[in-house]
C-alpha distance (Angstrom), angle and dihedral (degrees) to the residues before:
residue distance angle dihedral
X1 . . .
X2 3.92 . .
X3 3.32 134.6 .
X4 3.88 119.3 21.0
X5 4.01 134.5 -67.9
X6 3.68 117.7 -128.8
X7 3.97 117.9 -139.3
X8 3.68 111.1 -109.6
X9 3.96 117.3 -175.4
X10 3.89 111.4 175.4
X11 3.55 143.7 177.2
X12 4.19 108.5 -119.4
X13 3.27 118.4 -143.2
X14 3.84 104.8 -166.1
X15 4.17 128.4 -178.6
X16 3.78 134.3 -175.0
X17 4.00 137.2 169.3
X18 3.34 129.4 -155.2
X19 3.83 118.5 -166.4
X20 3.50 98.8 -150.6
X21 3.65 96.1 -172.5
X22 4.20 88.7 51.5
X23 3.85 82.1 49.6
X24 3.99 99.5 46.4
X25 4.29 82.2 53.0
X26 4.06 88.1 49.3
X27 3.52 90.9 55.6
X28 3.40 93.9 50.3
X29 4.02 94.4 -106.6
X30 3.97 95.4 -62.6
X31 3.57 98.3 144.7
X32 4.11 99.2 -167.3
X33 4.31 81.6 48.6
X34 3.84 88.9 57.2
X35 3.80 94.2 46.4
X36 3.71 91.4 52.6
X37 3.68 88.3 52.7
X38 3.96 89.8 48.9
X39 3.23 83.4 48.7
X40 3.79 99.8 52.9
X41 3.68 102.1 35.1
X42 4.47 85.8 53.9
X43 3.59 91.3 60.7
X44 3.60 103.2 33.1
X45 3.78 87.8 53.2
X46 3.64 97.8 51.1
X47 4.11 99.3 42.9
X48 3.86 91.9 42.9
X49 3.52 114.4 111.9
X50 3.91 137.6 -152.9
X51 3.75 106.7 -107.0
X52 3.81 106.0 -162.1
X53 4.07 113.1 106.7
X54 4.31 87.9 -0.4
X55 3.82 87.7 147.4
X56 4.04 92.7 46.9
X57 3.96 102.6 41.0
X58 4.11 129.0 39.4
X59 3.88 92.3 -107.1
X60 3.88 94.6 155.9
X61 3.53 92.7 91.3
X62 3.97 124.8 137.0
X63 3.66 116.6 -121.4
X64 3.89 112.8 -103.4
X65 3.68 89.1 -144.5
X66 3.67 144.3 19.5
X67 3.85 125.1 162.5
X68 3.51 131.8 172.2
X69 3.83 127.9 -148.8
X70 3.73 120.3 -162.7
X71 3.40 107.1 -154.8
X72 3.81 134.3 176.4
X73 3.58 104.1 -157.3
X74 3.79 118.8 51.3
X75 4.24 132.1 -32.7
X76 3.57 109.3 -93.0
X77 4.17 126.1 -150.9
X78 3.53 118.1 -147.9
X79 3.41 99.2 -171.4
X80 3.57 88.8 117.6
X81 3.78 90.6 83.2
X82 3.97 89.1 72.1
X83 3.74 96.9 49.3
X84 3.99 90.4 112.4
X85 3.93 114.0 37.6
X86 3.28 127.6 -86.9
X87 4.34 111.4 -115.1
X88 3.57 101.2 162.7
X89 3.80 122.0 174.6
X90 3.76 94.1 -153.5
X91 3.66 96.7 49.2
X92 3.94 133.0 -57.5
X93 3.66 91.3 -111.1
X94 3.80 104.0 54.9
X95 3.82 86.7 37.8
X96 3.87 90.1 49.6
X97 4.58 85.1 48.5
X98 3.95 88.8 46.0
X99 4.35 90.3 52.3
X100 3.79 91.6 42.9
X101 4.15 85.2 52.0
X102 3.70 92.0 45.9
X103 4.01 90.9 54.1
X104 3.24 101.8 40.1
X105 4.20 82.8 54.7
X106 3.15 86.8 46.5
X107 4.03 103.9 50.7
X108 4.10 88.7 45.2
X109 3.77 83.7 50.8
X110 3.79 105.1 49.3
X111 3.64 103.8 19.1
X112 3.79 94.8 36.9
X113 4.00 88.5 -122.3
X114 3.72 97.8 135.8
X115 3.90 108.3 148.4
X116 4.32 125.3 -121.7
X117 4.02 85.5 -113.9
X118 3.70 135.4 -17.1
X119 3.89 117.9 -142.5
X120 4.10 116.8 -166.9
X121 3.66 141.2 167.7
X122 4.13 112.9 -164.1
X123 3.77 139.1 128.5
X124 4.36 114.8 -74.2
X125 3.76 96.7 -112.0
X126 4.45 104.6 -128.7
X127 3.81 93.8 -112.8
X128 3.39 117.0 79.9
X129 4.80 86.2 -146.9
X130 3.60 84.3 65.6
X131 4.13 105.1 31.3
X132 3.80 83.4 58.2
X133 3.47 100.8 45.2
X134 4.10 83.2 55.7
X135 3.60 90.5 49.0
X136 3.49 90.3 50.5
X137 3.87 97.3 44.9
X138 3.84 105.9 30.7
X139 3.82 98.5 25.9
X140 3.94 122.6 -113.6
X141 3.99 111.2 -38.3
X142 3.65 108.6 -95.7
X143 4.28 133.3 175.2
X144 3.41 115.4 -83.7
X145 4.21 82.7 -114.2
X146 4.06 88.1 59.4
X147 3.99 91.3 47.2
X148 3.73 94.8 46.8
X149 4.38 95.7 45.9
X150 3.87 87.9 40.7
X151 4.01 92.8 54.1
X152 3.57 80.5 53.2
X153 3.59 112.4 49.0
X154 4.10 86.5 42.8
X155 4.00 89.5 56.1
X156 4.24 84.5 46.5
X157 3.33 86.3 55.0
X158 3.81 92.8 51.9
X159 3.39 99.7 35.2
X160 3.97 99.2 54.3
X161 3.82 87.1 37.0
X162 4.20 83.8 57.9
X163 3.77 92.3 48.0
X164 3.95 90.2 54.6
């Protein structure tokens, strides 16, 4: 190593699909193999960490938000909601939760997007503006446990309901 490495601490916006359908015919239509997967792939996703610098940087940090919208209609990016920085005077993180509320309200609003249910675990911002805007947007906080067995008992639901 030569030269110098600058400190970089960001905000990560991170965004997945699963097609549960495409994944129910991958399994070969075993509905209790695809949950498992569901299962695996949510928490995997969420606890997996970027590697690059781990032993120069704090990396092992916990998210401070992760919600997941079941949708029937189409996956929908909300990256959007970070097109102009993020300066908040209460902390980039809660700042960074409170935009991602405000546009996925405002994609379900305008574009008629809205999803069938929205599961999240994150911190209660202090205000109550802003903690009800989450409640609203992202549903009421819940443990990363809660998120995870709700995602799958609502694709159970779906999936048995399909095979009818």
């Amino acid at each position: 190593m030569i030269g110098t490495v600058e400190f970089n601490s960001a905000t990560l916006y991170r965004f997945a699909t699963v097609g549960l359908h495409q994944l129910l015919e991958n399994l070969g239509g075993d509905i209790e193999e695809t949950l498992g997967a569901l299962e695996t792939f949510l928490t995997a996703f969420v606890r997996s960490m970027p590697t690059g610098h781990e032993n120069s940087f704090a990396h092992r940090t916990a998210p401070f938000l992760v919600s997941v919208a079941l949708r029937a209609d189409q996956p929908v990016n909300l990256v959007s909601a970070y097109e102009s920085p993020v300066l908040g005077s209460r902390g980039v993180a809660g700042e960074s939760a409170v935009r991602l509320a405000q546009e996925m309200q405002r994609v379900s609003e305008l574009w008629g997007l809205a999803p069938l249910q929205t599961l999240s675990t994150y911190a209660k911002p202090d205000d109550e503006v802003h903690a009800g805007l989450m409640r609203e947007a992202m549903g009421p906080a819940l443990p990363f446990a809660e998120v995870v067995a709700g995602v799958v008992a609502a694709s159970r639901e779906r999936l048995v309901e399909g095979a009818r």
